[in-house]
N, C-alpha and C positions, 0 to 999 in steps of 0.2 A: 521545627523539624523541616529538614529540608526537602523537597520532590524532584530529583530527579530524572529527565523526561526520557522512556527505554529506545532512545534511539539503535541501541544494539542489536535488541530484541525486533524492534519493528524493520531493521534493513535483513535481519534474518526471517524472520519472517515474508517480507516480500520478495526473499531471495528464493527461499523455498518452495512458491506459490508460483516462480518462473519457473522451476524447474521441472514443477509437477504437469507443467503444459505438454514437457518435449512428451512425443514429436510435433506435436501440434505446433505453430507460431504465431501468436495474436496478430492482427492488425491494431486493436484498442486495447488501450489497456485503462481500467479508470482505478484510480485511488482516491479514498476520503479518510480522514485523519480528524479527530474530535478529541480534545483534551486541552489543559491550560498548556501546555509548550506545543502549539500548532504548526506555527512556521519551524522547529525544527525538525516535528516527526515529518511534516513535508519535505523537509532537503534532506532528509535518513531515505526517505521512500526513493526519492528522486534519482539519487545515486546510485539505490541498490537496484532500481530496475535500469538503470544506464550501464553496469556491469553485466547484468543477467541476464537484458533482451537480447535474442539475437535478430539481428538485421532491425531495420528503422520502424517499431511500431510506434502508432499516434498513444500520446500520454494524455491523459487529462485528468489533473491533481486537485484535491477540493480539500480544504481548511473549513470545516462543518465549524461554525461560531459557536454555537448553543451548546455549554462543556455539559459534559454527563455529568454522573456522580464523581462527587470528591475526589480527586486525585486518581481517577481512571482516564487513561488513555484510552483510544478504541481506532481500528485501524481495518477497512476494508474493500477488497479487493477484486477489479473482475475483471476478465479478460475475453474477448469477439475477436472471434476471425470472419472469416469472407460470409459476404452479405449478411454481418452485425450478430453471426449467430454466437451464443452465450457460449461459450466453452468452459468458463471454470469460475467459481464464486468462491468466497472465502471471507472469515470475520474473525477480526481477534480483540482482545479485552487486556488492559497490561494495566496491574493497580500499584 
């Protein structure tokens, strides 16, 4: 059987997660990605907040090594504006 990695699901997902900010605008924004297709939930994430930022916030993308269970992706998300305060947290599970 084959797995699939929900790159669809996880660029929608961080798409949504930008847009729930407006009017707010990060300066940081951090994503972590956990699952056996790491590096391309990372390049799914990376695109959809290069679409959905607006103006230049700092990205900082992490590839968590230590996979969860069996064929669970996990993908989450947060965003800091001025003087690092937390504005919005967010966690997702895709199996």
């Amino acid at each position: 059987m084959s797995h699939n990695p929900p790159l669809e699901e996880i660029a929608q997902a961080t798409r949504a997660f930008v847009r729930a900010l407006a009017p707010e605008r990060p300066r940081r924004v951090e994503a972590a990605v956990a699952g056996p297709a790491g590096m391309p939930l990372l390049c799914a994430v990376e695109q959809a907040l290069a679409e959905a930022l607006p103006g230049k916030a700092a990205q900082e993308l992490v590839w968590l090594t230590s996979d969860p269970a069996n064929g669970v992706h996990r993908l989450r998300l947060l965003a800091y504006g001025p003087g690092d305060k937390l504005l919005a947290e967010a966690a997702h599970e895709f199996g």
